[in-house]
C-alpha positions as CSV (number, residue, x, y, z in Angstrom):
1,X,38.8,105.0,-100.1
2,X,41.4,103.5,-98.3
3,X,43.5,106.7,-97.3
4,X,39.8,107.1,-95.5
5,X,40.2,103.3,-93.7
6,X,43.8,104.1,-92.8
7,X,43.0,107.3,-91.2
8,X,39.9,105.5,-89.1
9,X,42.2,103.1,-88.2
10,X,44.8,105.2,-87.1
11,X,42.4,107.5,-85.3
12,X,41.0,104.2,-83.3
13,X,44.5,103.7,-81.9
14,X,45.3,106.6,-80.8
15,X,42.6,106.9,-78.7
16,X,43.7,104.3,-76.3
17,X,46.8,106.0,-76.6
18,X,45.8,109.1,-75.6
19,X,43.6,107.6,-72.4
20,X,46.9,105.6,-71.5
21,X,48.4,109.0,-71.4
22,X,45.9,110.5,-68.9
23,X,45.9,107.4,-66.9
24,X,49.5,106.8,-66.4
25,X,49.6,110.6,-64.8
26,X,46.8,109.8,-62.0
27,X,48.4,106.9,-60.4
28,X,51.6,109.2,-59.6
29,X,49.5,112.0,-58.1
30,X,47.4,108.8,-56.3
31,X,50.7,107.7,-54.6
32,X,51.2,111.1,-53.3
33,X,48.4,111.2,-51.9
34,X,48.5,108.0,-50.8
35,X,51.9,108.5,-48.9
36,X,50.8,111.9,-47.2
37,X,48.4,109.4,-45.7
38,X,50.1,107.0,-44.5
39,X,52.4,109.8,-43.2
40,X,49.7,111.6,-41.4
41,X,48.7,108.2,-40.4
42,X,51.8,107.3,-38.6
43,X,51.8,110.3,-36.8
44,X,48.6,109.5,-35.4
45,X,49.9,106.3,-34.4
46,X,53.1,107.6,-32.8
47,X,51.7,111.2,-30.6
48,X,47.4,110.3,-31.2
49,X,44.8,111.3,-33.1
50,X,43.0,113.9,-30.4
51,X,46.2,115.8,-30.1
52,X,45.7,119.6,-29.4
53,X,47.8,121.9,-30.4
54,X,51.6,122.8,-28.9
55,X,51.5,123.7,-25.6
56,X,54.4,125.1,-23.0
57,X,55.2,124.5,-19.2
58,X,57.7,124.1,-16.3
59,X,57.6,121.5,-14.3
60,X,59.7,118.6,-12.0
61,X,60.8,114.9,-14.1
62,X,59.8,112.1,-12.1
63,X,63.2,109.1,-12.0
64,X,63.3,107.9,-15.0
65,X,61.6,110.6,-17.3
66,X,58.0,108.5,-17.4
67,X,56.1,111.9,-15.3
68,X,56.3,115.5,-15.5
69,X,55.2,117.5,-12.2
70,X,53.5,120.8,-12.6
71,X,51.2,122.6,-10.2
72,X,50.1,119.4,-7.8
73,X,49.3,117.6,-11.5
74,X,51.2,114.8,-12.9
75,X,51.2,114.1,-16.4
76,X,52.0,111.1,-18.2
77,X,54.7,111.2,-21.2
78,X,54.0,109.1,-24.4
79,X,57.8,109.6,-25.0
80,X,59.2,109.3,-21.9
81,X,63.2,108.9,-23.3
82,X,62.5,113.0,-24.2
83,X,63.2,113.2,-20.6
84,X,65.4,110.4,-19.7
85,X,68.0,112.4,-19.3
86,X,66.6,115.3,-17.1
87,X,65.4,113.1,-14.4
88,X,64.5,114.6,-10.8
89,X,65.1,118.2,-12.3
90,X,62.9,121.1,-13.2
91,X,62.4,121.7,-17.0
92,X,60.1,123.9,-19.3
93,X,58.5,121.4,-22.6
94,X,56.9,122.4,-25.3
95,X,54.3,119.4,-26.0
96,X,51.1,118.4,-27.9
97,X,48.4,117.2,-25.4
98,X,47.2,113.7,-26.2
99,X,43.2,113.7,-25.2
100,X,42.2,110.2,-26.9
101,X,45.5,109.2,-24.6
102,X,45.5,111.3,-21.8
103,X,49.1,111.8,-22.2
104,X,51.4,114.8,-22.9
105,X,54.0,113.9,-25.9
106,X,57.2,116.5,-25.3
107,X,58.4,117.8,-28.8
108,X,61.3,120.0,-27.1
109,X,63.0,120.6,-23.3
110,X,64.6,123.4,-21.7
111,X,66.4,122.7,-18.4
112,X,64.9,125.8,-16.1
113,X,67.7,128.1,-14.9
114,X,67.6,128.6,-11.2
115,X,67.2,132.1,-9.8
116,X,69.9,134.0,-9.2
């Protein structure tokens, strides 16, 4: 009888044993998850949520890198130091679109080569 007791007793704790087990596993893959969201999260803070996908074209930089000038229209640059250094000269950026914005964010310039 009580090889029967210690075997119910050692049954009932290991139960909780086995559900601390399983427990202590989701909190790991719930700050993953948690982080990728935050990430994502600061991304839409930095370049908008309503961004469209990566876009190319040539254009003038206004003084001071704040404007890009292409085809009569004049956007508005969310990172305007991308072009800080190319100011008053004609460049070719990739960029996301910004709709909720309104403004272009420039992920990568290309001084344009003048003809030859």
């Amino acid at each position: 009888m009580q090889k029967l007791i210690t075997a119910l007793l050692a049954l009932l704790l290991l139960i909780p044993a086995l559900a601390f087990g399983q427990y202590s596993q989701s909190p790991q893959q719930d700050d993953k998850n948690a982080q990728a969201q935050r990430n994502e999260s600061a991304q839409d803070d930095q370049i908008g949520n309503g961004t469209q996908p990566r876009h190319t074209m040539s254009g003038m930089v206004s003084n001071g890198g704040l404007n890009l000038t292409s085809n009569d229209r004049v956007y508005t640059l969310d990172n305007p130091d991308s072009l800080k250094s190319h100011d008053n000269q004609s460049v070719t950026v990739e960029f996301l679109f910004n709709t909720d914005r309104n403004k272009i964010h420039v992920t990568k310039v290309n001084p344009t080569q003048p003809p030859q």
